[in-house]
C-alpha positions in Angstrom: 0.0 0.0 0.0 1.8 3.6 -1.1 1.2 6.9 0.6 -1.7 7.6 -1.8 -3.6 4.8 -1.0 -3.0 5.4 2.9 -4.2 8.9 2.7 -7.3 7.5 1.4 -8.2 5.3 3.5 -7.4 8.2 6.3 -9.9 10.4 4.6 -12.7 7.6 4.5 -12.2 6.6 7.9 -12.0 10.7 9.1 -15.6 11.4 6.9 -17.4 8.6 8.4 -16.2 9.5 11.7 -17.8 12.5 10.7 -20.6 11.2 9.3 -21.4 9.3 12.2 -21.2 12.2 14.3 -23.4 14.5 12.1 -26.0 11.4 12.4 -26.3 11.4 16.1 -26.3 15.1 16.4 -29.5 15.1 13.8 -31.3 12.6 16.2 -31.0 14.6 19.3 -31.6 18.1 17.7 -34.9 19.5 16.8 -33.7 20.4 12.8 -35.0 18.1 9.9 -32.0 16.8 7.1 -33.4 19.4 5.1 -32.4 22.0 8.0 -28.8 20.2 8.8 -27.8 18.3 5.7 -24.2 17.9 7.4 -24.5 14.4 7.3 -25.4 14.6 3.4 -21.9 16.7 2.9 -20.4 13.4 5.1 -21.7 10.7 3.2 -20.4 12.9 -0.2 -17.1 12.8 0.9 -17.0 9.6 1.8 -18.6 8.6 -1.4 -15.9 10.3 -3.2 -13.1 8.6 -1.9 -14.1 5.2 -2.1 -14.2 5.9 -5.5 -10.7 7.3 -5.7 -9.3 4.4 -3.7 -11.0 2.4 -6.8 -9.8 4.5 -9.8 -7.0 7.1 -8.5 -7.0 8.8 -11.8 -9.8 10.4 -11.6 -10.5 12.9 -8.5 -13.9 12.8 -7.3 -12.6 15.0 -4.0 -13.3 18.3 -5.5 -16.5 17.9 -6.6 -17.6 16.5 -3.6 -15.8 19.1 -1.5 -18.1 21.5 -3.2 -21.0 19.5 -2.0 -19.6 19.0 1.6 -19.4 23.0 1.9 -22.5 24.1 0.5 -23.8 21.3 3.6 -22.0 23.1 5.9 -23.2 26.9 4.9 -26.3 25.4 5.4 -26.0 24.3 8.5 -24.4 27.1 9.3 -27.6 29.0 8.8 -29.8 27.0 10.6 -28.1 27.4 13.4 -27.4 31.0 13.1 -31.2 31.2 13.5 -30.3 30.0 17.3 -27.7 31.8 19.1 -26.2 35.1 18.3 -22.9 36.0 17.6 -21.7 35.9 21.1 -22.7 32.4 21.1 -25.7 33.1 23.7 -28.8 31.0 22.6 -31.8 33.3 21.6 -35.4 32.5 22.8 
């Protein structure tokens, strides 16, 4: 196994991690997947690099990346709808 192949599987095993994460915080929060796609942005990812640890020459990382973000900014806006920008929670 060369470096390239070992980064790989570090990223797959990070974005599930993540993924995993993102699904537990959906199931205790009050926001719908449509509110906190996060876990969509996960599952891209990790989507993306199985497929690269299948064909390395082509890189599905970007694309997904791009996906992963526009999750996050999401997200992001959701829960700016929550807390301020001191971090207190609004009522």
């Amino acid at each position: 196994m060369d470096s390239h192949e070992q980064k790989i599987l570090i990223k797959i095993l990070s974005f599930t991690g993540l993924a995993f994460a993102a699904s537990i915080e959906l199931e205790h929060k009050k926001h719908t997947v449509y509110q906190n796609p996060f876990i969509l942005g996960a599952i891209a990812m990790v989507f993306a690099q199985i497929l690269e640890y299948c064909d390395p020459s082509i890189n599905y990382t970007y694309v997904a990346m791009y996906f992963f973000i526009f999750t996050k900014l999401i997200t992001q806006y959701t829960y700016s709808n929550s807390y301020n920008i001191f971090g207190i929670k609004l009522k």
